[in-house]
C-alpha positions in Angstrom: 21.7 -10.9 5.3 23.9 -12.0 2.5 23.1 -12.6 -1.5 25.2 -14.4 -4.0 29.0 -13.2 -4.2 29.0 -14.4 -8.1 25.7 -12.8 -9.1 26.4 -10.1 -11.9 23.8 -9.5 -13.7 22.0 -6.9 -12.8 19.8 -4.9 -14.5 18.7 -2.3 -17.7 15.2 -0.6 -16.6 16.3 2.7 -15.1 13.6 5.8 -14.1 15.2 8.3 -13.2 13.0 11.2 -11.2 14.1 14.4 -11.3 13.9 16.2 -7.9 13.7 20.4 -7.4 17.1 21.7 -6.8 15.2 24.9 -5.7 14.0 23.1 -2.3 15.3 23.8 0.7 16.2 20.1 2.7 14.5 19.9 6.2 17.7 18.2 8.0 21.0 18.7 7.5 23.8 16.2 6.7 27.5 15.4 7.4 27.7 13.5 4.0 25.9 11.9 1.5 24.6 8.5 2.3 21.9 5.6 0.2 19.4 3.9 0.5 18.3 0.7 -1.2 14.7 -0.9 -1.5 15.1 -4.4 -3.1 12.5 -7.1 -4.6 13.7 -10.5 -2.9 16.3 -11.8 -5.2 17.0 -8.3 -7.4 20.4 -8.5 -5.8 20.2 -5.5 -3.4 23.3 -6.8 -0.9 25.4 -7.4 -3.6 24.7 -3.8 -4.9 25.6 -2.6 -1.6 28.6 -4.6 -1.0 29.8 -3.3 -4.7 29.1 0.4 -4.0 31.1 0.1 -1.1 33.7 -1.1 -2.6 33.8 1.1 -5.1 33.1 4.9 -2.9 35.7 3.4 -0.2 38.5 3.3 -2.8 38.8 7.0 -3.1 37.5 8.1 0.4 39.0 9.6 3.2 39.6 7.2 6.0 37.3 9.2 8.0 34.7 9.1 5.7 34.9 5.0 4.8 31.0 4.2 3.6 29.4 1.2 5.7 26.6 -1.0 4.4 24.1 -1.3 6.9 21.4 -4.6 6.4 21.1 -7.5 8.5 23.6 -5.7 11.1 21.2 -2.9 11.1 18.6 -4.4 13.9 22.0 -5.8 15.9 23.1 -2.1 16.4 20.1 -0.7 17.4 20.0 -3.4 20.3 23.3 -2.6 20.8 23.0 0.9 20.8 20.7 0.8 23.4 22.1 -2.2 25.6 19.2 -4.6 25.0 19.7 -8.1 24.1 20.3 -9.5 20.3 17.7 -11.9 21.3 14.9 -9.1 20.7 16.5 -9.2 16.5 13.8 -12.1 16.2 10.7 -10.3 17.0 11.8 -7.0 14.4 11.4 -9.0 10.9 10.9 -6.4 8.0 7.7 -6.7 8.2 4.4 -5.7 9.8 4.3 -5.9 13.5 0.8 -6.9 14.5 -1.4 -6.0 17.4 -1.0 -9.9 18.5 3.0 -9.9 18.1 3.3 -6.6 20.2 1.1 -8.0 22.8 2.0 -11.1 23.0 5.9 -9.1 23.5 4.3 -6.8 26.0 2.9 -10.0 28.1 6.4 -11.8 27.8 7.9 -8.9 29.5 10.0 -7.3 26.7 10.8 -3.3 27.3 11.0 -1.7 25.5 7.7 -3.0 23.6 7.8 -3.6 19.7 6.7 -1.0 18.4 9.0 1.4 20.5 12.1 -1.3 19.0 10.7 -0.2 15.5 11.0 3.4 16.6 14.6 3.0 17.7 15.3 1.3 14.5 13.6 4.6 12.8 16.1 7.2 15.2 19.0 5.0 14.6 18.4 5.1 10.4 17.8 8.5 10.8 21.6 9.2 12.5 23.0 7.2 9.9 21.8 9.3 7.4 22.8 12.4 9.4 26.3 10.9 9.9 26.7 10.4 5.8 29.0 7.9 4.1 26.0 4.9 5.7 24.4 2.3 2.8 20.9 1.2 4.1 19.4 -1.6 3.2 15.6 -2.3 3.7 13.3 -1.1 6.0 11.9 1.4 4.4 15.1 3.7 5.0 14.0 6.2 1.9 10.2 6.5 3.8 12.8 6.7 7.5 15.1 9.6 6.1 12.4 12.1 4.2 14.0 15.1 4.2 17.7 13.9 5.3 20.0 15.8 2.7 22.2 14.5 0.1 20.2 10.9 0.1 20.6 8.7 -2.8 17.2 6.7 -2.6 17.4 3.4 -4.9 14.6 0.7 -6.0 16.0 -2.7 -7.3 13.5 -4.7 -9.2 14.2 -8.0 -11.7 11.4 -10.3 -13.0 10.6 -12.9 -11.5 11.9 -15.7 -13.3 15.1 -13.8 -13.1 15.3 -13.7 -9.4 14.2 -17.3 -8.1 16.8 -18.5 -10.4 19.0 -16.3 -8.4 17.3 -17.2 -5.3 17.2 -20.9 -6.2 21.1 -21.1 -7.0 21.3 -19.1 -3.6 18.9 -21.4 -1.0 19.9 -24.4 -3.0 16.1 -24.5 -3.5 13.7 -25.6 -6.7 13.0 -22.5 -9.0 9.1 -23.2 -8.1 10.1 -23.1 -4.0 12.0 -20.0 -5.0 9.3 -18.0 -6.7 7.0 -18.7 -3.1 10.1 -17.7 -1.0 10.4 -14.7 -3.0 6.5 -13.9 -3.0 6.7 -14.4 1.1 9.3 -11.9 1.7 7.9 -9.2 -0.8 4.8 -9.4 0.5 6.0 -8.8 3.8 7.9 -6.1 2.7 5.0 -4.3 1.6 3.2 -4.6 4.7 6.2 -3.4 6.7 6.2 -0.3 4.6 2.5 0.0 4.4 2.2 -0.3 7.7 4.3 1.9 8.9 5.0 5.0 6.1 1.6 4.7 4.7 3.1 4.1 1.5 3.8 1.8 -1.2 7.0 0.0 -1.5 6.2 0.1 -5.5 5.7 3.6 -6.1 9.0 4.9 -8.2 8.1 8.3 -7.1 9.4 7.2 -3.7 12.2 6.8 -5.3 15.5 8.9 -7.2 16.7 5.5 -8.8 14.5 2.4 -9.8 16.9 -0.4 -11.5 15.5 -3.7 -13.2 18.5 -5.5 -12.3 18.2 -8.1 -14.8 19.2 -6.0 -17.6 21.5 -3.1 -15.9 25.2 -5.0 -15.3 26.5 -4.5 -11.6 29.3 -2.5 -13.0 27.1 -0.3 -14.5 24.8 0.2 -11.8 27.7 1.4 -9.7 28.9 3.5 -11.6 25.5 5.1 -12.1 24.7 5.4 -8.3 28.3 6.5 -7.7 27.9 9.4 -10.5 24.6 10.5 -9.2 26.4 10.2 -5.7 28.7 13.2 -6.7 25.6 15.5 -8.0 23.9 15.3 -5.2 27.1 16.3 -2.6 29.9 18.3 -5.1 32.2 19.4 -2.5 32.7 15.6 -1.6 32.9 14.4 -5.1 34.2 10.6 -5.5 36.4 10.4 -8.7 
């Protein structure tokens, strides 16, 4: 899933939410890793692409960071030797009682919602691993008590991002505004349906950034500099 490579503007609403350093983490980590929720068209590819770019430069070669968003579904099937044909019934979004039966009665195994599972372990590993960017699917809700996570929200009004998605599709600022509606709303079900959350609640969040008014630069360089806090002893200069 790609955004636009020339988009950088990106955005100057920042809440920052102040976690306890007093409490104890339930998993333990290899290395630090992110995750990035994203209203359609606030640029959240792009962010990951650039933060990659940026922690890769002074890494170790056996700690290179890897953004994980479209490819995400293709190595779960992967992992498990199942066919990439089975990446069109996971969209991020919710799975209904309909859609998993109707997979069950076409013969798919495993059955959806166990493919959603998978998709759950797999994020989960990545965060273990460290170094992993994860984009979507409700990755912060996934990796709850995973150490050193870097938890980001991306949001942009809405005129901002159906220009951006407009310039993007090649697509009439009024068709990009629905597009945009359509995938956030089905991003809301997908974490509502299976966190019990919302995917607009900052406190789910360490990060949220209106990427409208925060440049890409500077978002980096904030993520990056929180990056070190939260893992010292693997600090990125």
């Amino acid at each position: 899933m790609k955004t636009h490579p020339g988009l950088e503007t990106a955005g100057a609403y920042l809440n920052i939410q102040m976690g306890s350093t007093g409490t104890p983490w339930a998993v333990k980590s290899d290395g630090p890793y992110i995750t990035i929720s994203r209203e359609s068209g606030a640029s959240g590819s792009s962010l990951a692409r650039a933060l990659a770019l940026r922690l890769n430069a002074h890494a170790a070669k056996h700690a290179q960071w890897t953004v994980y968003t479209g490819n995400l579904i293709e190595e779960m099937l992967q992992a498990h030797n199942l066919s990439p044909r089975l990446a069109r019934f996971l969209p991020e979004d919710k799975i209904s009682e309909i859609a998993a039966s109707v997979g069950e009665l076409v013969g798919l195994h495993p059955n959806l919602w166990d493919l959603v599972q998978k998709t759950n372990e797999l994020i989960r590993r990545l965060a273990c691993s460290g170094h992993a960017i994860i984009v979507g699917r409700g990755a912060n809700y996934v990796t709850a008590g995973i150490e050193h996570g870097v938890h980001l929200r991306l949001i942009a009004p809405a005129e901002h991002r159906a220009r951006h998605i407009a310039r993007l599709q090649q697509l009439t600022e009024a068709d990009a505004r629905a597009f945009n509606t359509r995938r956030d709303l089905a991003r809301e079900r997908y974490v509502h349906t299976h966190f019990n959350a919302s995917i607009k609640d900052p406190t789910g969040y360490d990060l949220v950034i209106d990427t409208a008014r925060v440049h890409l630069t500077e978002a980096v360089e904030i993520v990056t500099t929180l990056v070190n806090a939260r893992t010292p002893a693997m600090s990125v200069p």
